[in-house]
MARNUTOR-628953 format. One record per residue (C-alpha): residue in three letters; x, y, z. Coordinates in nm, 2 decimals, decimal comma, m for minus. Each point is the difference from the previous one (the first is absolute). Example, Ala and Ser with C-alpha at 12.3 -4.5 7.8 and 13.67 -1.06 7.14 Angstrom:
MARNUTOR-628953
   res       xx       yy       zz
   ala     1,23    m0,45     0,78
   ser     0,14     0,34    m0,07
end
This chain:
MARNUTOR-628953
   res       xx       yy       zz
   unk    m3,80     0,18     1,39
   unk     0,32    m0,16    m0,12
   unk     0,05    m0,33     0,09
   unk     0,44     0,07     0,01
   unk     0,25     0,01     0,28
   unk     0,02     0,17     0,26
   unk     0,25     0,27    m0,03
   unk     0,18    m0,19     0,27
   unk     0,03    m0,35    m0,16
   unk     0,02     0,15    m0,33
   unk     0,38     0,06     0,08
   unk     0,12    m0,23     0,25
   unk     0,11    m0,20    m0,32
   unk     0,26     0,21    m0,17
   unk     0,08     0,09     0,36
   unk     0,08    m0,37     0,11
   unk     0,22    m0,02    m0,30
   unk     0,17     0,29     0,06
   unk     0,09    m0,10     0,37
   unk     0,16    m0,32    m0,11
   unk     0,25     0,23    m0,20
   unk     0,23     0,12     0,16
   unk     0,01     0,36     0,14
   unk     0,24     0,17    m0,19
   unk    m0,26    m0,02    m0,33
   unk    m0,21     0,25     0,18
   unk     0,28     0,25    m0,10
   unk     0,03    m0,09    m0,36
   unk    m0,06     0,33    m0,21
   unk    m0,29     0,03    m0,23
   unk     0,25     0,03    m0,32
   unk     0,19    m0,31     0,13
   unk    m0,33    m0,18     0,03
   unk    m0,11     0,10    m0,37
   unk     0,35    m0,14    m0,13
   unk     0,02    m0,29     0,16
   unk    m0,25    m0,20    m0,26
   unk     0,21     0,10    m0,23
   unk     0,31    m0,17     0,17
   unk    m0,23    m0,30     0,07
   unk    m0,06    m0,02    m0,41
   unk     0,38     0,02    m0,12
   unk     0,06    m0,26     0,27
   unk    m0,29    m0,22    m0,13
   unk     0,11    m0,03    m0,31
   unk     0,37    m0,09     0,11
   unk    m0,15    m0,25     0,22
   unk    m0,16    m0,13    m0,30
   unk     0,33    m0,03    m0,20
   unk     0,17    m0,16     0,34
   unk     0,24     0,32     0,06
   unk     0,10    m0,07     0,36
   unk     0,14     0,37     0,07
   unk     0,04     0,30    m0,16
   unk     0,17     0,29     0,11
   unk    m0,15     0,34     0,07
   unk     0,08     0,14    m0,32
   unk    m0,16    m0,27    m0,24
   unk    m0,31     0,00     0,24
   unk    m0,03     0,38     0,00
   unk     0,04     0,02    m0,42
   unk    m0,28    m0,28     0,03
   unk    m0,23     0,20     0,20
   unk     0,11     0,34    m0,13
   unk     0,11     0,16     0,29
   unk     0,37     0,13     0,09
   unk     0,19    m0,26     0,19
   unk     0,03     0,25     0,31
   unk    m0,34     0,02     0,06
   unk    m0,04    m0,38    m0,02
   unk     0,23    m0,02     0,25
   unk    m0,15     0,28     0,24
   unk    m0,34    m0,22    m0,10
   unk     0,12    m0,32     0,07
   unk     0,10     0,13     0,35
   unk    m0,36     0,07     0,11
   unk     0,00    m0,36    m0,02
   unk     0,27    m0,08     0,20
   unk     0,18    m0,21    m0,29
   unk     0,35     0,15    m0,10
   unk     0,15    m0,24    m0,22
   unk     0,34    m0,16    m0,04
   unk     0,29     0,19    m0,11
   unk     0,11    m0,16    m0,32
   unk    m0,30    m0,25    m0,06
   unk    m0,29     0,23     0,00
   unk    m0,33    m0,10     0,13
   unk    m0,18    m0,36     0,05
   unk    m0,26     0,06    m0,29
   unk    m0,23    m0,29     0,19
   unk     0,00     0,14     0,34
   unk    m0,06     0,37    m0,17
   unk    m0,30    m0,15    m0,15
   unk    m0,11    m0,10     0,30
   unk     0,08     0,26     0,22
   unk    m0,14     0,28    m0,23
   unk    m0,29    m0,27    m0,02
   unk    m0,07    m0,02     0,35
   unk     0,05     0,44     0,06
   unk    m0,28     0,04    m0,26
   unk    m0,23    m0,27     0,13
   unk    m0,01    m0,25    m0,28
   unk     0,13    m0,30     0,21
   unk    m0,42    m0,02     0,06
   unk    m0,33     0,02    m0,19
   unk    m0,14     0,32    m0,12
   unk    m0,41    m0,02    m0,06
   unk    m0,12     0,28    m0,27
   unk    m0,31     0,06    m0,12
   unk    m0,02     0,21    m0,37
   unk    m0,27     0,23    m0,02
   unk    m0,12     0,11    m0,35
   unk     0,02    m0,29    m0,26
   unk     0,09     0,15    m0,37
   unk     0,27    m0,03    m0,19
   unk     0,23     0,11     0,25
   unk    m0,13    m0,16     0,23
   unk    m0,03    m0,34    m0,19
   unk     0,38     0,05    m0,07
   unk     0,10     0,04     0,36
   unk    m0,18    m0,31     0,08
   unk     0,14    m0,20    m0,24
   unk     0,38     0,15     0,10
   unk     0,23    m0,31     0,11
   unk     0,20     0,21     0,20
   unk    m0,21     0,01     0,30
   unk     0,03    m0,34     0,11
   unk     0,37    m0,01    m0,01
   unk     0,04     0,32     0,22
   unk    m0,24    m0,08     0,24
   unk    m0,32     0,09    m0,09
   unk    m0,31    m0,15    m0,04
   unk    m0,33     0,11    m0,17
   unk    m0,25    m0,10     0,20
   unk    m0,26     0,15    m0,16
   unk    m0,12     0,24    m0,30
   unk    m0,31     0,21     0,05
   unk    m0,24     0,24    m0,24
   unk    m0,30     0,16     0,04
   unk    m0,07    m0,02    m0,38
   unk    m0,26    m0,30    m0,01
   unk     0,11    m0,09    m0,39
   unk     0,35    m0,05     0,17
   unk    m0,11    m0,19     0,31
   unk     0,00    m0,38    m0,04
   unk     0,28     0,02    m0,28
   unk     0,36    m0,11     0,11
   unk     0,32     0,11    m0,07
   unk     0,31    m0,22     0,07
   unk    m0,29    m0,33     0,16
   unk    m0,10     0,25     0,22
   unk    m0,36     0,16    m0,01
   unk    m0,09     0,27    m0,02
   unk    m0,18     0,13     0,34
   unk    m0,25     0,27     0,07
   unk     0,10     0,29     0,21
   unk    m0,24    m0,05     0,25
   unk     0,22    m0,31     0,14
   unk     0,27     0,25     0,00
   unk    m0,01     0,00     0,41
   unk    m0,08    m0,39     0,09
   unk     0,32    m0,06    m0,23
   unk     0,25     0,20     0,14
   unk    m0,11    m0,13     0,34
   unk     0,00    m0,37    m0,06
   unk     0,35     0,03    m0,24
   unk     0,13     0,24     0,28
   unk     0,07     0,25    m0,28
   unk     0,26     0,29     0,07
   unk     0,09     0,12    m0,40
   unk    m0,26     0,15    m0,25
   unk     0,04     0,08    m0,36
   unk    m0,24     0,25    m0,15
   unk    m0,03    m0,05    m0,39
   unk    m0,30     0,21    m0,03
   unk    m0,10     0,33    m0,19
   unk     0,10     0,26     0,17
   unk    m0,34     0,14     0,12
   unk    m0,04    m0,32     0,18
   unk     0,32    m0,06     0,15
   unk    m0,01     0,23     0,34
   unk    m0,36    m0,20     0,08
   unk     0,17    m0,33    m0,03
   unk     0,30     0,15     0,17
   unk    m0,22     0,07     0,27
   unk    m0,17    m0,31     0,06
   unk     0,34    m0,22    m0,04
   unk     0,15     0,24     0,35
   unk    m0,37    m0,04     0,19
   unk     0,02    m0,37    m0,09
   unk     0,41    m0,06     0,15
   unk     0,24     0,05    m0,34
   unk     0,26     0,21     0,12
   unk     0,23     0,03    m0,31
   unk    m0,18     0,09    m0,37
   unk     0,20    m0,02    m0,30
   unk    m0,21     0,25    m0,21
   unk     0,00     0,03    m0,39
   unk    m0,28     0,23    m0,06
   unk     0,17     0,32    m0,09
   unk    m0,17     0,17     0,31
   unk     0,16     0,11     0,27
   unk    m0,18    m0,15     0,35
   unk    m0,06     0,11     0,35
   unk     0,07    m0,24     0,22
   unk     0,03    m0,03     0,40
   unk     0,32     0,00     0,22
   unk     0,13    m0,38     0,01
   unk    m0,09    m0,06    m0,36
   unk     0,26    m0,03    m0,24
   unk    m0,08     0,10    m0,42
   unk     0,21    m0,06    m0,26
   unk    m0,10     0,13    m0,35
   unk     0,12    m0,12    m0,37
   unk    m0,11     0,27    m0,23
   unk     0,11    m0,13    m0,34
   unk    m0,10     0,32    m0,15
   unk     0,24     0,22     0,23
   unk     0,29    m0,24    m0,10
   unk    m0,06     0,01    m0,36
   unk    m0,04     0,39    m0,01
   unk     0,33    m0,02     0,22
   unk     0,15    m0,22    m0,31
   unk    m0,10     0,25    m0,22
   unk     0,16     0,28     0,15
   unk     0,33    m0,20    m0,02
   unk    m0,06    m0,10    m0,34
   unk    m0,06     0,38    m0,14
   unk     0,30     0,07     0,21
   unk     0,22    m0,27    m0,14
   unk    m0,13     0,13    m0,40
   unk     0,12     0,31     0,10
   unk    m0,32     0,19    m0,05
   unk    m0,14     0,29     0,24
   unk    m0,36     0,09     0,09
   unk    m0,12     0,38    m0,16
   unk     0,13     0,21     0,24
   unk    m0,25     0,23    m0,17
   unk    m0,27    m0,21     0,18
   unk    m0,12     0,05     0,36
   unk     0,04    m0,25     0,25
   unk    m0,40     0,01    m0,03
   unk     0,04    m0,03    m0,34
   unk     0,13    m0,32     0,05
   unk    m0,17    m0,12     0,31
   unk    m0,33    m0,26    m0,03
   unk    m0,30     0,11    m0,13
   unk    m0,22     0,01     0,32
   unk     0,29     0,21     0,17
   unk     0,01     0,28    m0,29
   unk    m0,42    m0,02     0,10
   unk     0,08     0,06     0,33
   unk     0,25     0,27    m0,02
   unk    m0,24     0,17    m0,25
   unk    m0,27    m0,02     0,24
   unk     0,20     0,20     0,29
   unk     0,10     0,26    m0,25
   unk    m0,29     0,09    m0,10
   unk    m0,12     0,02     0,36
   unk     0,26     0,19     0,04
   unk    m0,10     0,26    m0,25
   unk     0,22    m0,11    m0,26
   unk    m0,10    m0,06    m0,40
   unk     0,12    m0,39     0,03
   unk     0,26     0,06    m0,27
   unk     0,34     0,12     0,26
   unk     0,25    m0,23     0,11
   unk     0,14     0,17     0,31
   unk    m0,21    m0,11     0,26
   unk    m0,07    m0,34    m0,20
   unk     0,31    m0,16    m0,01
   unk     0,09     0,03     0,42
   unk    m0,39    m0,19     0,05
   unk     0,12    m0,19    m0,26
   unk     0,38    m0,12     0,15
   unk    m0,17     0,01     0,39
   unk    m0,26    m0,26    m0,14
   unk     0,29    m0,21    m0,16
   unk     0,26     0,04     0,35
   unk    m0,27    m0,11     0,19
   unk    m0,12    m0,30    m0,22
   unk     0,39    m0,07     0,02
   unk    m0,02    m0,08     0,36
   unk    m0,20    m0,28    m0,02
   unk    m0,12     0,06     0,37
   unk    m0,36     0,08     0,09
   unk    m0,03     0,27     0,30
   unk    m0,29    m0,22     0,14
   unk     0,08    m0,33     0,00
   unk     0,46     0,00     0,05
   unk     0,01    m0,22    m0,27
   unk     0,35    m0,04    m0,14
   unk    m0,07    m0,12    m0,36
   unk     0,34    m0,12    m0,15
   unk     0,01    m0,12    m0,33
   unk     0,04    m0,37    m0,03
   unk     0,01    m0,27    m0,34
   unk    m0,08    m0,37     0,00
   unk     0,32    m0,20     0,03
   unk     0,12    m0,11    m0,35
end
């Protein structure tokens, strides 16, 4: 029996933090919320270089938005600016600060300690933002009792007893993908209710929990597309879109041909299976568990 949460207590404290924002944030969009780290970021750094405003224009070249939809942004927030000096770049810091919860301490437990996750312990970026890794946790037992960034390395069976005492609320998974909807699993029974997930699996989650997923292959096959684009070359268009599709979809659509009566060799019923499967991997949303799986990268 897990030794987590309740579901009750598990989220009274994003809850409390929430409450002491004020009510408008509730009615931020989603695509606002996504941009807003990116605002926080190009304001960072002019903190850093002791910029005291900027106008909506530099900010929104920063960030890489359009300066109209900064501005629509910004209003969610309830900060407008002054005509002809821009915005306060210190109190946007700490207004975008305080909307995205990182005026307080984030505990996170890593699960799945290899290189990746090795890297994301060691990542410097955490502590500035916000974040603190409270704990990292395998189930190999040549991993466990190593460290990685002073920490050790913990065994997954303390998975539970950690995220009650550290009050726990964010996940990451680091693990291969046949492992990742188990620990999934047991990080929800045991309270976590957001998972940053980087096994490229898709998981199935309950209502309540948030997922976000970093598939670095999906962005570096989205680079490529750009990149044949930008030589100016173009795929065989004597190929199927089966021709071209994975290996264990081809198998598949093979498979329902030739339970279909077909020889295995024609393309007309392949390449529809073939584009459904793709459309619906697309969506990033699992019919069981309304996850809505947005793709997400590490701030630089």
């Amino acid at each position: 029996m897990a030794i987590g949460r309740s579901p009750q207590s598990s989220s009274q404290t994003p809850d409390q933090g929430a409450a002491r924002r004020p009510s408008r944030a509730r009615g931020i969009p989603e695509a606002t919320v996504a941009r807003l780290p990116l605002y926080l970021r190009a304001l960072t750094a002019l903190s850093e270089r002791s910029v005291p405003t900027v106008s909506s224009e530099e900010l929104a070249a920063a960030a890489g938005v359009n300066s109209a939809k900064l501005r629509k942004d910004f209003s969610y927030l309830g900060s407008y600016g002054t005509r002809g000096v821009g915005y306060d770049v210190e109190y946007l810091v700490y207004q975008i600060s305080r909307e995205l919860g990182l005026t307080q301490d984030w505990p996170v437990v890593i699960v799945g300690i290899g290189n990746l996750g090795h890297a994301l312990a060691n990542y410097g970026g955490f502590a500035s933002r916000g974040f603190r890794v409270a704990a990292l946790l395998d189930a190999d037992p040549n991993v466990v009792g190593s460290t990685a960034a002073g920490l050790p390395v913990r065994h997954m069976d303390e998975l539970e007893s950690i995220v009650e005492s550290q009050h726990v609320s964010i996940g990451v998974i680091t693990t291969p993908p046949g492992a990742a909807q188990q620990v999934c699993d047991r990080l929800v029974e045991a309270g976590v209710t957001s998972i940053l997930n980087f096994a490229p699996t898709v998981l199935t989650v309950p209502d309540g929990v948030d997922v976000r997923k970093v598939d670095l292959s999906i962005e570096l096959q989205i680079l490529a597309f750009h990149e044949q684009r930008k030589a100016g070359e173009e795929p065989d268009r004597t190929e199927s879109v089966l021709d071209r599709a994975p290996g264990p979809v081809r198998a598949a659509a093979a498979k329902l041909r030739r339970a279909a009566g077909g020889n295995g060799k024609g393309r007309v019923v392949a390449e529809p299976v073939a584009k459904d499967q793709a459309e619906q991997a697309g969506k990033g949303k699992t019919a069981k568990g309304g996850e809505g799986e947005l793709s997400a990268v590490m701030p630089a």
